[in-house]
N, C-alpha and C positions, 0 to 999 in steps of 0.2 A: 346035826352033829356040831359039837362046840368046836370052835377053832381055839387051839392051844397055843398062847402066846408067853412069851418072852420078855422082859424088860432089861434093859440095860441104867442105868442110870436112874437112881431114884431121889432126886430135888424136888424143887417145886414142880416143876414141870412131871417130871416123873409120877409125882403121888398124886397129879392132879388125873393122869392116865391109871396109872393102877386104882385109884377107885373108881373111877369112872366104868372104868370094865369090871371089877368084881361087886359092883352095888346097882350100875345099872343097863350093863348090856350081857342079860345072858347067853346071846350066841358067838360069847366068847370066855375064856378061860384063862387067868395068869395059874401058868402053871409053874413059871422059874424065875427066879430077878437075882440082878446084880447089882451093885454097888461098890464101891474101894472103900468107903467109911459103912462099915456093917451095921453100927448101930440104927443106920436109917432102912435097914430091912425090916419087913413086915416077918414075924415067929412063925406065923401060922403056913407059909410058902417054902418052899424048896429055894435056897440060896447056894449061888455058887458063883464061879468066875467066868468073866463076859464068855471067851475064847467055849469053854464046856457049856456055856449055855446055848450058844450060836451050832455047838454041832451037835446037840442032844437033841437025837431023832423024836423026842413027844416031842419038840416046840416045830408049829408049822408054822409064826412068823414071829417077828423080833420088832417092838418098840424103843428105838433109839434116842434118849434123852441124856448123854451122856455129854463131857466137854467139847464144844466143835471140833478140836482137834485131834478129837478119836472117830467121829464121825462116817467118814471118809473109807478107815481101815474097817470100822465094822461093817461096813453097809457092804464093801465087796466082801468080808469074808461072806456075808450071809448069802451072797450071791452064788458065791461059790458054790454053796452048801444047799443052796434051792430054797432060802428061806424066802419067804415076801417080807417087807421091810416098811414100817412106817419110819421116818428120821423126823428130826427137830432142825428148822433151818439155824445157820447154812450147812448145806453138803461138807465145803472144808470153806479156807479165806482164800484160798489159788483157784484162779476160773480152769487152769491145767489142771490142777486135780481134780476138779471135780465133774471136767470133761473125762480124764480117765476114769474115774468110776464108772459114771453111766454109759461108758462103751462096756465095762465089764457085764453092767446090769443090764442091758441089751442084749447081749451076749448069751445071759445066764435065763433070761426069759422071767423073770421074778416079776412082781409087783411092788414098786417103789414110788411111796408117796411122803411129800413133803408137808412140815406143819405149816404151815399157812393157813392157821385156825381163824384169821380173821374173814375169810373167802365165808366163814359158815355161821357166822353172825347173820342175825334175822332179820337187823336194818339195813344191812349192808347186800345182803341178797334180794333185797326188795328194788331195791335202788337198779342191782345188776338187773334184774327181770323187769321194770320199767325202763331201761338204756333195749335191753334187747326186741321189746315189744314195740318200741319205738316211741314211745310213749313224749322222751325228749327230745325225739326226731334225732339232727346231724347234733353230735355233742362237740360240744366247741370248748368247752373248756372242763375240769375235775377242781376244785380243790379238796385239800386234805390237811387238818391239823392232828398233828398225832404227839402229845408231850406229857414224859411221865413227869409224878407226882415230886419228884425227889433221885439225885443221881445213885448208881450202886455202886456199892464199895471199889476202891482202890483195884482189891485181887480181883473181882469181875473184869472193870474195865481196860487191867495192863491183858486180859486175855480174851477181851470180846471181839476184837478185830475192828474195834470205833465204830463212830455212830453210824454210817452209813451202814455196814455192814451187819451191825448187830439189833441196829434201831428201825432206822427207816427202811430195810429191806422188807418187811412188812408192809409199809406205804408204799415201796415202788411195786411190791406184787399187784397189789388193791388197784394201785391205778391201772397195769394191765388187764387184772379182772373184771372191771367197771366197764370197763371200755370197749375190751376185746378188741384193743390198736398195738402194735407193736411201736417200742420206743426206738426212735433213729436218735436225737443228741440231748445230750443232759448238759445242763450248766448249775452250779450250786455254789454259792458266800454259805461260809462256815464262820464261827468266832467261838471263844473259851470265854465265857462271860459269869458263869456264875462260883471259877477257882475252886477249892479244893480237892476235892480226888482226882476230877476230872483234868485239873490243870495239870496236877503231879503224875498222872499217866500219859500227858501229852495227846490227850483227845478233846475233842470240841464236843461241846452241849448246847447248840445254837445255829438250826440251818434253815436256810431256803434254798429248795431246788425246783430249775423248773425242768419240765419233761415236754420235749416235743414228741409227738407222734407221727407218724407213718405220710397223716393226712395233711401235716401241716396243725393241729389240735394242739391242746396243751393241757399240761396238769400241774399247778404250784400247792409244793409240799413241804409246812412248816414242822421244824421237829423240834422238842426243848428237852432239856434232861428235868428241868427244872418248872413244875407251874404247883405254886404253893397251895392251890384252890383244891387238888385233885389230877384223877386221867380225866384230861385233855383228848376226846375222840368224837371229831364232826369228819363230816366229808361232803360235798357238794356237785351235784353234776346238774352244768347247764347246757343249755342247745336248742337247737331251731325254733322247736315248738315248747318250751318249756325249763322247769327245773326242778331239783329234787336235793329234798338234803336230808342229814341223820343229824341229829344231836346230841349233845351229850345223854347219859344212862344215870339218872339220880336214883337215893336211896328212896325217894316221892315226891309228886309230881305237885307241890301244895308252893301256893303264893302265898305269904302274908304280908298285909298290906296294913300300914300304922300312918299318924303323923307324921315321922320322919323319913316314910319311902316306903319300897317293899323288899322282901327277904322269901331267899327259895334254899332248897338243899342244895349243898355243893356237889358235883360232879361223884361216881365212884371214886373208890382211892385208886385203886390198883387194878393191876389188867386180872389179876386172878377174879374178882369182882367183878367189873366189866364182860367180859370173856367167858364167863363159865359155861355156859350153855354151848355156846362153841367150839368147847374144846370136847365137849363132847359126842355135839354134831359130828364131827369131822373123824372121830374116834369109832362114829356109827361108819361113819362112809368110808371108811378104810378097810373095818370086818367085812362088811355088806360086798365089797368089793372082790376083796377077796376069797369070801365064801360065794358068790355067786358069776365068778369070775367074769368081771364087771371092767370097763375101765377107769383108771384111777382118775378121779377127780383134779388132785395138782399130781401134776408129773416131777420127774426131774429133772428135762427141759426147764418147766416154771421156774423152778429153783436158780439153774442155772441164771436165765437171764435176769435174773431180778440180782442175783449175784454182778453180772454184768453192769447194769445201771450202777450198783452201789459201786464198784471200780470207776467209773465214770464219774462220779459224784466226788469221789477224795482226789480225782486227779483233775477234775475239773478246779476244786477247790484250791488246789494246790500250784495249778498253772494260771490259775483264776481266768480261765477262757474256757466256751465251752468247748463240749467235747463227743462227737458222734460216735457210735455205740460203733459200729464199725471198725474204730479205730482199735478200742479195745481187746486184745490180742487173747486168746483162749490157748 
């Protein structure tokens, strides 16, 4: 039987999920979507507003890709209502709200799982399954570059909660995932180096953070708003016995080699690019979940602390010392 879903939010993000489930996961069904600018609704589906689609008894779960800042409200109502909930991180930008949530969603017994679509890329799980097998034996260190092609506009960035929060929270998950360490203190240098939008919303496009772990371990993680070449996506893990790295995802994998040097394809452009395959993995493992009442792959814990680091990370930046996760107040 198809599980009957729901969509809130239909952007990139959103239409990257609604087709991904009406073109290639039939044990599942959009049965209702919402949107506040209609025109980016699909004709051929039932449209209506988030609140009626979250309590209309066909939808038995809800994909949330709507502004962070509604996040938060949908995911309890749906709780409420018994819905199981895929979200798009983060939960909200307050580590308080989004410890209230998931006492609601505890509470309510649902299934809530967070996008952290990067966990289901197929280089990046390879890497986790050679860390797990022990393959690099004690890991001693992660790196991670992660930097988009070009900064987003102005209205994105006055409401994305800054890079930490809306960028590198991605990277801080990834490092917990790789590693399977919990982070004890973050320290992170930020800068505004490449001005316009970015400067005029008073956000930085330009960090280094490092992540101590549990063990004493470490993970240094560059993020850029800006690299003219393409996405920017390696990750490296070393340790005892070894090392292991991903790199970039080209359009082909071809060297040409002349008099004057040699020449390769540059990098994907965009994560939509990059990612695709992953967004759909993870869109499998959330139905699959659900229909076979499975446990969720990232939790809302994940979320949470990966929200944690990134609070650590602006106030490390800002106090310019680091700053133990601990300290960090929920």
């Amino acid at each position: 039987m198809q599980l009957k879903i729901g969509i809130i939010g239909l952007g990139r993000i959103g239409k990257i999920h609604y087709n991904n489930i009406t073109q290639q996961i039939p044990e599942a069904e959009v049965v209702m979507v919402a949107d506040v600018c209609h025109d980016a609704l699909p004709t051929h589906v039932r449209h209506t507003e988030a609140d009626k689609l979250i309590d209309d008894p066909r939808v038995d779960a809800v994909v949330i890709c709507s502004p962070t800042d509604t996040h938060a409200d949908y995911v309890e109502r749906c709780a409420r209502m018994g819905k199981h909930v895929f979200c798009e991180k983060p939960l909200d930008l307050s580590l308080t709200r989004i410890e209230q949530t998931l006492t609601i969603v505890k509470q309510s017994r649902i299934k809530l799982m967070l996008g952290f679509n990067r966990r289901f890329d197929a280089n990046f799980m390879k890497l986790r399954s050679l860390v797990c097998e022990g393959k690099i034996g004690t890991v001693h260190m992660v790196k991670i570059t992660s930097r988009d092609p070009a900064p987003p506009s102005l209205a994105y960035l006055q409401s994305s909660g800054g890079l930490f929060m809306d960028m590198a929270i991605h990277d801080f998950d990834m490092a917990r995932y790789i590693t399977g360490k919990e982070v004890v203190q973050v320290y992170a240098a930020a800068a505004t180096l490449t001005g316009g939008a970015v400067a005029t919303a008073g956000d930085i496009d330009t960090t280094v953070v490092t992540l101590t772990f549990e063990d004493g371990s470490m993970a240094v993680i560059d993020n850029s708003r800006q690299a003219v070449y393409g996405y920017d996506q390696r990750l490296e893990v070393f340790g005892s016995e070894g090392m292991a790295l991903v790199d970039n995802n080209k359009p082909d994998n071809h060297v040409y080699y002349h008099s004057g040097g040699a020449q390769s394809s540059l990098p994907l452009h965009f994560f939509m690019d990059r990612y695709t395959t992953s967004y759909l993995t993870e869109m499998q493992a959330f139905i699959k979940a659900v229909r076979d009442d499975l446990e969720i792959p990232v939790r809302g814990d994940d979320g949470l602390k990966a929200a944690m680091i990134a609070v650590a990370a602006q106030r490390s930046f800002e106090q310019n010392v680091p700053i133990m996760l601990s300290e960090v107040a929920t």
